[in-house]
C-alpha positions in Angstrom: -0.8 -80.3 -57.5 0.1 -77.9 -54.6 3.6 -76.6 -55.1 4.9 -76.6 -51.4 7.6 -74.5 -49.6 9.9 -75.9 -47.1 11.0 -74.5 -44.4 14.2 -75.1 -42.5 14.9 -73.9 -38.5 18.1 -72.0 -38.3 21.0 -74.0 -38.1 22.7 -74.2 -34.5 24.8 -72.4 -33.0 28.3 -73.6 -31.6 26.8 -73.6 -27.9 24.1 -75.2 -29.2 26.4 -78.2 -31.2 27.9 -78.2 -27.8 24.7 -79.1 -26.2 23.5 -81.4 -28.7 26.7 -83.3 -27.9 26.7 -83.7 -24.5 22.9 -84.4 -24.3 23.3 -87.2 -27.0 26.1 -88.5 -24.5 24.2 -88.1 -21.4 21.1 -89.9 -22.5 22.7 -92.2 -24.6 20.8 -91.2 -28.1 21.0 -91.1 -31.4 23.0 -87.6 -32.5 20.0 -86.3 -34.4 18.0 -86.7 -31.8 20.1 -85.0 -29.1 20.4 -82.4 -31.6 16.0 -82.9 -32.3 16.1 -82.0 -28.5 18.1 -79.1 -28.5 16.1 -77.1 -31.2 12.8 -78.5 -29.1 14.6 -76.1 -26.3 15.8 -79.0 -24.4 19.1 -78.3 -23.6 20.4 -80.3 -20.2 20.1 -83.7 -19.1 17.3 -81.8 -16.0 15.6 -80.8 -18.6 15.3 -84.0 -20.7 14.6 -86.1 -17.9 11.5 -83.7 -17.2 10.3 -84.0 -20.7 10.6 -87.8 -21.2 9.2 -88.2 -17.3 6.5 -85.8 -16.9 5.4 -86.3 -13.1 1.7 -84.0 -11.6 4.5 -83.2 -9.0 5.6 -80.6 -11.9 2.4 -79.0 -11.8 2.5 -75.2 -10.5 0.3 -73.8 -7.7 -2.6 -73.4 -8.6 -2.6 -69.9 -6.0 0.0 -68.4 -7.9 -3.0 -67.5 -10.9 -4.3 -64.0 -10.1 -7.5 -64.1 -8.0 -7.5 -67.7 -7.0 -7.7 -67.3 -3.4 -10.6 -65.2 -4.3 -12.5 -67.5 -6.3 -11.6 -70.6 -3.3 -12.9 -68.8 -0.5 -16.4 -67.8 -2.4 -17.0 -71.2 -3.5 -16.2 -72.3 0.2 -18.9 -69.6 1.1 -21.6 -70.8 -1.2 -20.6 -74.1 0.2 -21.4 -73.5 3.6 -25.0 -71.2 3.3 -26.0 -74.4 0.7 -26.2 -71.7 -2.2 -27.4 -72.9 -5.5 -24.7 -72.6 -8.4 -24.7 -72.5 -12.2 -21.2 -74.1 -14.0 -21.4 -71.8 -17.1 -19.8 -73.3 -20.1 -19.3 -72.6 -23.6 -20.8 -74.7 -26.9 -17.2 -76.2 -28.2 -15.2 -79.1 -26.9 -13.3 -77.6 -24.3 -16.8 -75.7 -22.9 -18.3 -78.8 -23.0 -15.9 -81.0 -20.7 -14.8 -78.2 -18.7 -18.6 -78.6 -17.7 -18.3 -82.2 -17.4 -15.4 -82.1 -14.8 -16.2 -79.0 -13.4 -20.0 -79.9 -12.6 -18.9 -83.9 -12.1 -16.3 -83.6 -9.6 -18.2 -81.0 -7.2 -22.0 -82.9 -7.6 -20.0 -86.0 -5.8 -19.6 -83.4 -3.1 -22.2 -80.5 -3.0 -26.2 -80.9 -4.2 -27.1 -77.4 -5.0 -25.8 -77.2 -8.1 -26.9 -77.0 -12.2 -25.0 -76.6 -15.9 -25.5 -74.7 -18.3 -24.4 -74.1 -21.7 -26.0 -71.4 -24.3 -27.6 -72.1 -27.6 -24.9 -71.6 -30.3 -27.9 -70.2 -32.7 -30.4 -68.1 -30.2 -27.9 -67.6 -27.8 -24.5 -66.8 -29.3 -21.0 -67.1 -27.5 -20.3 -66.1 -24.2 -22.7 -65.0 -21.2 -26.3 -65.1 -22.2 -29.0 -62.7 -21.0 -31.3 -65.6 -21.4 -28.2 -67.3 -18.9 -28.9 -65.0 -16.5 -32.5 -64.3 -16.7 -32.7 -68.3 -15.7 -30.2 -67.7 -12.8 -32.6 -64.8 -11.4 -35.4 -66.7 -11.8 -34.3 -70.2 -10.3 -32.3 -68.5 -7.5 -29.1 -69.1 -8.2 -26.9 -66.6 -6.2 -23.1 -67.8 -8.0 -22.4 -68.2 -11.6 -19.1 -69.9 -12.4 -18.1 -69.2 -16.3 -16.0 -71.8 -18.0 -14.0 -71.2 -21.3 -15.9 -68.2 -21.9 -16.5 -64.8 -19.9 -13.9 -62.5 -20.1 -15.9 -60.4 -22.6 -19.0 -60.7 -21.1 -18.6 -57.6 -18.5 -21.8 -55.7 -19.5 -23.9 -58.9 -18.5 -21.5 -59.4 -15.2 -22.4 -55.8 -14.1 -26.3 -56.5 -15.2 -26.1 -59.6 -12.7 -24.6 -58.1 -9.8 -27.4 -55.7 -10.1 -29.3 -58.4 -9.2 -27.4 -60.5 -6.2 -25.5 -62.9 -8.6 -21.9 -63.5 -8.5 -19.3 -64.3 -11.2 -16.3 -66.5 -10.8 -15.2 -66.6 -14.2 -12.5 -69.1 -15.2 -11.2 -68.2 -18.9 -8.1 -68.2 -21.4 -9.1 -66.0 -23.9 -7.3 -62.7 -24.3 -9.3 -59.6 -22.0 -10.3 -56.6 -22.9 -8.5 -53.5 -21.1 -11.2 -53.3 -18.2 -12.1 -57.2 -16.9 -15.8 -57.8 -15.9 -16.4 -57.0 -12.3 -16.6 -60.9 -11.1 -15.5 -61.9 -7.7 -12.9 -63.5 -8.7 -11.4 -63.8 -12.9 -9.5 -66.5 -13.4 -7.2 -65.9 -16.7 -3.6 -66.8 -17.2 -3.5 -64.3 -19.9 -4.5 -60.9 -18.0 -1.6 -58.9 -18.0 -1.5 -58.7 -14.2 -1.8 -62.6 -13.8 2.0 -64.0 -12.6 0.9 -67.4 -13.0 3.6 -69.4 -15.0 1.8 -70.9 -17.8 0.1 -69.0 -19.9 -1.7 -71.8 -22.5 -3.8 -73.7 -20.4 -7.5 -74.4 -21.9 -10.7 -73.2 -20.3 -10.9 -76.8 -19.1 -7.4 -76.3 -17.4 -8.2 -73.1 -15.8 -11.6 -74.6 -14.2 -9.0 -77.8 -13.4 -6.7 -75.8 -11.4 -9.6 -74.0 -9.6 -11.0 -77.3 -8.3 -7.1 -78.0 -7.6 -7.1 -75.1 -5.7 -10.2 -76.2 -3.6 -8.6 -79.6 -3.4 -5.5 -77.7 -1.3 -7.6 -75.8 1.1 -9.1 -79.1 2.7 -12.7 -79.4 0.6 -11.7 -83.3 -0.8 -9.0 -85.5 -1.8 -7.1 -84.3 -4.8 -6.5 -88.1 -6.2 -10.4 -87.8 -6.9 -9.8 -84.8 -9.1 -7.4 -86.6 -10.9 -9.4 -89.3 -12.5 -10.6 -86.5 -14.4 -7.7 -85.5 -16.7 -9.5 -87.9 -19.1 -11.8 -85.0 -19.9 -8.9 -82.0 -19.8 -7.0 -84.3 -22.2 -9.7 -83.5 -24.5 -10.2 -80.4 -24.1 -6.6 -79.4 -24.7 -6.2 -81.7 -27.9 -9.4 -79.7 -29.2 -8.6 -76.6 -28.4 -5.2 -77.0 -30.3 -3.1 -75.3 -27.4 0.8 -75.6 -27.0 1.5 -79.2 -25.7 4.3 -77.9 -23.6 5.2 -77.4 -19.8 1.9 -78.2 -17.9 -0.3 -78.9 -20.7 2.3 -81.7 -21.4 2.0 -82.8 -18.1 -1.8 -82.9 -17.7 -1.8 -84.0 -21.7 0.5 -87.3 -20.5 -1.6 -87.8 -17.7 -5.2 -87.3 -19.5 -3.8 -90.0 -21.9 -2.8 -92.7 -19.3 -6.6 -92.0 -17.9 -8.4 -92.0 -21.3 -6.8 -95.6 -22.2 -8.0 -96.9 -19.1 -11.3 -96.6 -20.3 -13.2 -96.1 -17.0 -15.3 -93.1 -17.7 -18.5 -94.7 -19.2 -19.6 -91.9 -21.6 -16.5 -91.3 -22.6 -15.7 -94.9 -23.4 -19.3 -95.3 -25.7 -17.8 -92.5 -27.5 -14.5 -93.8 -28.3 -16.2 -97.4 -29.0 -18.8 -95.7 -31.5 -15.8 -94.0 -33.3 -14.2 -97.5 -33.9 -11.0 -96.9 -31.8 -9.4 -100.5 -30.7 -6.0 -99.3 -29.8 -4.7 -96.7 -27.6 -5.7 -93.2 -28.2 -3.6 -90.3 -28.7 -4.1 -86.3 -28.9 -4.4 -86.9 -32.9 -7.1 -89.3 -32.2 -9.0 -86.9 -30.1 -8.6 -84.1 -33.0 -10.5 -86.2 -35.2 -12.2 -89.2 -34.0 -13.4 -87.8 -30.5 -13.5 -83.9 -30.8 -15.5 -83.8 -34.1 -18.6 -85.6 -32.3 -18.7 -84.0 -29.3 -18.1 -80.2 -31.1 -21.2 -81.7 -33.7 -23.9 -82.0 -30.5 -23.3 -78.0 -30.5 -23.3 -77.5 -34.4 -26.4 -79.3 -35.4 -28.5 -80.1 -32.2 -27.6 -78.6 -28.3 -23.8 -78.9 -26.8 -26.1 -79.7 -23.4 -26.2 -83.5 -25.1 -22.3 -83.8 -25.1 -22.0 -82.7 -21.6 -24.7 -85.6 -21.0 -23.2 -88.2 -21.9 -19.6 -87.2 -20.8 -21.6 -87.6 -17.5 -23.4 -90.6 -18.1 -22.7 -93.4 -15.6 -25.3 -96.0 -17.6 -23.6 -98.3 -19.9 -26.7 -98.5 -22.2 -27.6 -94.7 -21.8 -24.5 -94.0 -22.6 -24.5 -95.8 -25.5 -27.7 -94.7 -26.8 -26.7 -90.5 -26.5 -22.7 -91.3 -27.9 -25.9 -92.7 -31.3 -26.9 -89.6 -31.4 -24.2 -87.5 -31.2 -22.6 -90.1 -34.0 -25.7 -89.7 -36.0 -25.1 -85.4 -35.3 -21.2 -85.8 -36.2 -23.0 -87.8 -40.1 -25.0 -85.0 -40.8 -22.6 -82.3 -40.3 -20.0 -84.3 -42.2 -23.0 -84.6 -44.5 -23.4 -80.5 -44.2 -19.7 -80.2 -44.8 -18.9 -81.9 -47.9 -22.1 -80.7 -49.8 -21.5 -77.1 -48.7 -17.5 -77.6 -49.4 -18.0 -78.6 -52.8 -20.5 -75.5 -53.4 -17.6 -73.4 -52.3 -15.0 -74.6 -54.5 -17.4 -74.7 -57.4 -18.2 -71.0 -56.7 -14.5 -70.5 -57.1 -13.9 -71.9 -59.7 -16.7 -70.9 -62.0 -16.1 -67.4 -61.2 -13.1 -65.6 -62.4 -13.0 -62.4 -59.9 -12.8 -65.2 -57.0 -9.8 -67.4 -59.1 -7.7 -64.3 -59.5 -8.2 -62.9 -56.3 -6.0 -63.2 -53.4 -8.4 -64.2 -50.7 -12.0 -65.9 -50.3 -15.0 -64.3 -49.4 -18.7 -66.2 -50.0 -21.9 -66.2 -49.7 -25.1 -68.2 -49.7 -28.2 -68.1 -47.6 -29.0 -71.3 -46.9 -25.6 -72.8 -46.1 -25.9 -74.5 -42.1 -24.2 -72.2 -39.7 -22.6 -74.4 -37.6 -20.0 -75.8 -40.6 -18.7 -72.6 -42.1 -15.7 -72.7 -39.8 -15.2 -76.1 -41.4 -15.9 -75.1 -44.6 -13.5 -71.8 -44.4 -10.6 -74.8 -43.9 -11.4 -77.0 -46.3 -11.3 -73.9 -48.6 -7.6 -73.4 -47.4 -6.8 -76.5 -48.5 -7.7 -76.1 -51.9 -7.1 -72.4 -52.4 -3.8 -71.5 -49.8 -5.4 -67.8 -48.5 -7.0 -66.3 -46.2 -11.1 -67.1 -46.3 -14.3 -65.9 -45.3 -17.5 -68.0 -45.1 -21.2 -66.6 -44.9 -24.5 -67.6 -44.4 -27.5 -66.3 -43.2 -28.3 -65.7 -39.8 -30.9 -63.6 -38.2 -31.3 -61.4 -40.7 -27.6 -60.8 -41.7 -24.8 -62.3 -43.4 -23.0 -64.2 -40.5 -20.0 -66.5 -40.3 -16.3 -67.6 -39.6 -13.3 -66.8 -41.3 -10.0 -68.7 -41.4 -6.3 -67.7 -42.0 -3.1 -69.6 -43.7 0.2 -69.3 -41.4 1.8 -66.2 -41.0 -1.2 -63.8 -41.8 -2.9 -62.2 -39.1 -7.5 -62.6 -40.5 -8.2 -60.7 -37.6 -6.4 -57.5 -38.6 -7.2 -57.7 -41.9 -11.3 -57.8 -40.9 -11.2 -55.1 -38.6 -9.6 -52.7 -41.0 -13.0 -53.7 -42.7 -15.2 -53.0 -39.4 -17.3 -50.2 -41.2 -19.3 -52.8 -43.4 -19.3 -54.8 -40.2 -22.3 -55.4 -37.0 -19.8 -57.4 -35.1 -16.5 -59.3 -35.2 -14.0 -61.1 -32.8 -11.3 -63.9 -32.8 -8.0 -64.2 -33.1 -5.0 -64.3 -35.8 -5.8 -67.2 -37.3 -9.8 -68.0 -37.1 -12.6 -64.6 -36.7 -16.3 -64.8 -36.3 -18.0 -61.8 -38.0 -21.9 -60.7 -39.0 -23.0 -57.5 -41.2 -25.8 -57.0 -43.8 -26.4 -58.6 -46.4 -26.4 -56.1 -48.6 -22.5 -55.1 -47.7 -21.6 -58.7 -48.7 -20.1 -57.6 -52.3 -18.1 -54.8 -50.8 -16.8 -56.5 -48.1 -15.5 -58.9 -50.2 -14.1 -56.4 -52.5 -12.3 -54.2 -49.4 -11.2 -57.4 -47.6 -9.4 -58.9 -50.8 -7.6 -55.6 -51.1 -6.2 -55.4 -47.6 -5.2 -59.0 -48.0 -3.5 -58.0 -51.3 -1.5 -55.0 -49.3 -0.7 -57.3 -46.8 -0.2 -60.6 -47.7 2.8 -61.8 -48.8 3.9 -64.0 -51.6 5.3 -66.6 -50.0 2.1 -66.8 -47.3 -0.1 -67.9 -50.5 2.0 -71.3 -50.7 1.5 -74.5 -48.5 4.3 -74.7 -45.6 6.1 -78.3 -44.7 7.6 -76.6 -41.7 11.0 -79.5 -41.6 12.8 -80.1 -38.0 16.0 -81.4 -40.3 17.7 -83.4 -43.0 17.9 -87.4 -41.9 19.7 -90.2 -43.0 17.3 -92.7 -43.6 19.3 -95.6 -42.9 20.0 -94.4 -39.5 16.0 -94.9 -38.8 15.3 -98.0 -37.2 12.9 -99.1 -34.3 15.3 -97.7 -31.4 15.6 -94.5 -32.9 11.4 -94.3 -33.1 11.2 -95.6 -29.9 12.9 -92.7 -28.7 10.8 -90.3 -30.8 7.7 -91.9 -29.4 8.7 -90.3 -26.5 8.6 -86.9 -27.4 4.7 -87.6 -27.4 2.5 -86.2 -26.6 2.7 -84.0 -29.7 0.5 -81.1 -30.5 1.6 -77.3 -31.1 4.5 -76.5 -29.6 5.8 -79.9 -29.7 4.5 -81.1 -33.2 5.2 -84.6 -35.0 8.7 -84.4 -36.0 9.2 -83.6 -39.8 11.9 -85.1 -41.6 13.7 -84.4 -45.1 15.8 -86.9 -47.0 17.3 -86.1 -50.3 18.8 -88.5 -53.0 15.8 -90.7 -52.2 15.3 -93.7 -55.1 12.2 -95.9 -55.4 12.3 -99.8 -55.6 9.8 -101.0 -57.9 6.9 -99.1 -58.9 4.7 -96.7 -57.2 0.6 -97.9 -56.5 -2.0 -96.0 -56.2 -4.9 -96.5 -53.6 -8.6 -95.2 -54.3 -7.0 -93.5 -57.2 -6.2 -90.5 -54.8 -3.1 -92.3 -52.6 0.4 -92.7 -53.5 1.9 -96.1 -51.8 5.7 -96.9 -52.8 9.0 -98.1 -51.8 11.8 -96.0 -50.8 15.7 -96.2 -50.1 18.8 -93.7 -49.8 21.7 -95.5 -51.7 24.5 -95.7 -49.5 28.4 -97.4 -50.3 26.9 -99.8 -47.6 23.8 -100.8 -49.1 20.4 -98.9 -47.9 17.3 -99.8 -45.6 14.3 -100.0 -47.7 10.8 -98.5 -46.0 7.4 -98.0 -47.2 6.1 -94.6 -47.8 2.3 -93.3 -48.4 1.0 -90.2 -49.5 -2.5 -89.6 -48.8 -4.4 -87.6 -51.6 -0.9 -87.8 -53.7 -1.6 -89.1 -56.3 -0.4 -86.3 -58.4 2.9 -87.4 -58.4 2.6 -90.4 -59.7 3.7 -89.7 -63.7 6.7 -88.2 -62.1 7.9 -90.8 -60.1 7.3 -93.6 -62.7 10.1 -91.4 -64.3 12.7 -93.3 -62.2 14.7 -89.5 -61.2 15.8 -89.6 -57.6 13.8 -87.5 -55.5 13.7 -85.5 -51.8 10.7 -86.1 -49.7 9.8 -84.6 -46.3 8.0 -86.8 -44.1 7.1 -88.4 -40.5 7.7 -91.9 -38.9 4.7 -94.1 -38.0 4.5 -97.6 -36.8 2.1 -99.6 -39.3 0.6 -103.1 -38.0 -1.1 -105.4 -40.3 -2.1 -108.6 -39.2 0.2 -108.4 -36.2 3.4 -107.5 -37.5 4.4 -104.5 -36.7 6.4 -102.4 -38.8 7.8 -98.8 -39.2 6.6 -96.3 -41.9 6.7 -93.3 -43.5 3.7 -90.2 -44.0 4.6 -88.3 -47.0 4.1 -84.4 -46.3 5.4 -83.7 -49.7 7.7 -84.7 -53.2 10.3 -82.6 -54.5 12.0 -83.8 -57.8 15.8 -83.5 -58.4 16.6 -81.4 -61.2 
């Protein structure tokens, strides 16, 4: 069992009490949840009305990002001499349907125009010189780069050389000197004054067509009908669900239940969804097939049938990506539980304070998976490697509050290559540096580390009374939605918590019970599950009262509708 810390946010201020109060009175709300609001950075009834009534009206100009009038008036260009474009994306999720809207919005409108999306194995990430060895050989005269390009300046340069343009539309951190594009489109270059800074690659392509959209080129209700495919990209990419990625998230969410994109719709039947979706949903029913096309087979196959406007086509590529999505599952577990053994049979790896493995024939396109799964098990920092073109290659993945990227470049002389970000890296180097890397790496993570990062988080938004829950108060908290970073699932801890009856267990790995706070005026009794909790079950048999920390669901079984709670984790009273 996982001993888990929990954290609190600090407690208000006066001001803030202040707010709470008159927001609770101006919306007419429950007091926990004027004062949910208020650490959420809602502070005025302006602003709450914006949150809980997101309107595309909110939605910035899309000539306020850095080089948009650049990148409008040389697509208008190719436009007019009938130039023949590439939209360049990447192999993930949000590549994949930045392509899709990107390439299926403008082929409504324009002829001369092709996708393309590198191999994930022979290609690698970013701008390929394959890419643009097909653009000089087809004559294509404008590449436009989607969710990727901002690093790729050496192939830029190379393809200027040679009468091919860039427009690159990215969100991925620059280097100090940008590629030398006609026009980069990035909200986070440091001389960019656009507004929002978290928008996907799918968002930054979204806003570029919006920006087309403005100068006459088509109706901007067209564009639109497309949010179903930005919503998907920004629930994969696991950006901030705040300001306009709330807005477009909201929207994209309204257009995916509508169920009118055809691809889209054979995918969501395939994954057994009968109600409506929301951004957890996409995380793991909808964004785990399309990001499999691009593990196991070509990312080129999810961009297909996102496009697909044949019900039975349609049906027959969202089988194969299904059947791609089973074998990497497949891939996943068998290579997971290899891992773990490997830990645990060796007692270098137990002790140490981070995990670094290897083996050969592990698939390349799971080890990001693996590295989590790791996590989950062991709570540090991890490194997963296979091989891969005749090195050791693979991803590495962090636990909250430690910075993997750091701690591998302070290893970069056993390295070939590396990149990422604070929480997830990519890195390759030879095999036969494997041991020491994992040696060095372990003892930067031991420098740096601290103790506390080494122990699950249940990050709480505050203490409830339990008895004030009640389908108002979730009906309210529904609203919050749609939740994603930035905006998570609201946590909740109640102390004092007693159980009515005894605990069951399901599949031997979940906890199901029934829960109350004793009050002087009797208590409101809910039921409570806790997947893969089974561990607590001596415990609570016990009869001690207890303090859990948990969310509120709605549960419906044979239509009846009730309200229920997801256990994040059990502490026992002393």
């Amino acid at each position: 069992m996982n001993i888990k810390r929990w954290t609190y946010p600090h407690p208000l201020t006066s001001e803030q009490i202040a707010q709470a109060e008159s927001l609770t009175a101006s919306i007419n709300v429950n007091p926990f949840l004027g004062r949910l609001l208020v650490q959420r950075g809602i502070t005025t009834f302006e602003e709450a009305k914006d949150f809980f009534r997101p309107s595309l009206s909110h939605l910035h100009d899309p000539f306020l990002m850095k080089d948009m009038d650049k990148a409008v008036t040389r697509l208008l260009q190719a436009f007019q001499n009938q130039e023949k474009i590439i939209v360049y994306g990447d192999y993930d999720v949000d590549g994949a349907t930045s392509v899709a809207l990107f390439y299926g919005y403008l082929k409504q409108f324009y002829p001369h125009l092709e996708y393309y999306i590198p191999d994930r194995y022979s290609e690698g990430y970013g701008v390929s010189w394959q890419g643009i060895e097909y653009a000089e050989q087809n004559g294509f005269t404008l590449i436009v780069t989607l969710d990727c390009g901002i690093k790729s300046a050496d192939k830029v340069a190379v393809a200027r050389e040679k009468g091919i343009d860039f427009i690159i539309c990215d969100h991925h951190r620059p280097d100090l000197n940008l590629p030398a594009a006609v026009a980069v489109l990035d909200p986070k270059r440091e001389d960019c004054p656009y507004p929002y800074k978290e928008l996907t690659g799918c968002g930054v392509g979204f806003k570029l067509l919006q920006g087309l959209c403005q100068q006459g080129f088509a109706d901007e209700t067209v564009l639109e009908s497309y949010l179903d495919l930005l919503v998907v990209s920004i629930a994969a990419d696991i950006v901030h669900i705040t300001g306009e990625n709330r807005v477009l998230a909201t929207f994209g969410l309204k257009k995916i239940n509508q169920r009118q994109r055809i691809g889209l719709n054979a995918l969501i039947d395939i994954a057994g969804f009968k109600n409506e979706l929301d951004i957890t949903n996409i995380v793991f029913g909808l964004a785990p097939r399309i990001n499999a096309a691009g593990r196991i087979a070509h990312a080129k196959e999810a961009v297909r049938l996102l496009l697909s406007n044949d019900k039975e086509q349609a049906e027959a590529f969202a089988q194969e990506i299904n059947q791609h999505n089973s074998d990497r599952r497949n891939f996943d577990t068998s290579i997971t539980d290899e891992a773990l053994n490997m830990i645990r049979e060796n007692h270098w790896l137990l002790e140490a304070k981070s995990t670094v493995l290897y083996k050969e024939d592990w698939h390349k396109g799971v080890v990001g998976i693996v590295a989590s799964r790791c996590i989950e098990h062991f709570h540090r920092p991890t490194v997963i490697l296979t091989h891969s073109n005749g090195k050791a290659a693979g991803s590495a993945r962090s636990v909250p509050g430690f910075d993997v990227y750091e701690a591998i470049e302070a290893c970069s002389d056993l390295l070939e290559q590396f990149g990422g970000h604070t929480f997830a890296a990519g890195l390759s180097l030879p095999v036969d540096n494997v041991e020491a890397f994992r040696i060095k790496f372990d003892q930067i993570v031991r420098e740096r580390i601290l103790p506390e990062q080494l122990t699950p988080l249940v990050e709480v938004d505050m203490e409830l009374d339990m008895n004030v829950i009640n389908p108002r108060f979730y009906g309210i908290l529904k609203q919050m939605a749609p939740f994603g970073p930035g905006n998570m699932t609201p946590v909740f801890a109640s102390h004092g918590v007693r159980m009515s009856g005894n605990p069951t267990l399901m599949k031997e790995k979940h906890l199901k019970l029934e829960v109350f706070q004793p009050t002087s005026q009797g208590a409101v009794k809910f039921t409570a599950v806790g997947f893969g909790m089974a561990d607590f079950y001596p415990k609570l048999v016990s009869g001690k009262p207890f303090s859990i920390a948990y969310t509120i669901e709605e549960n419906t079984f044979r239509d009846k509708t009730t309200l229920q709670l997801y256990l994040k984790d059990i502490k026992f009273e002393a």
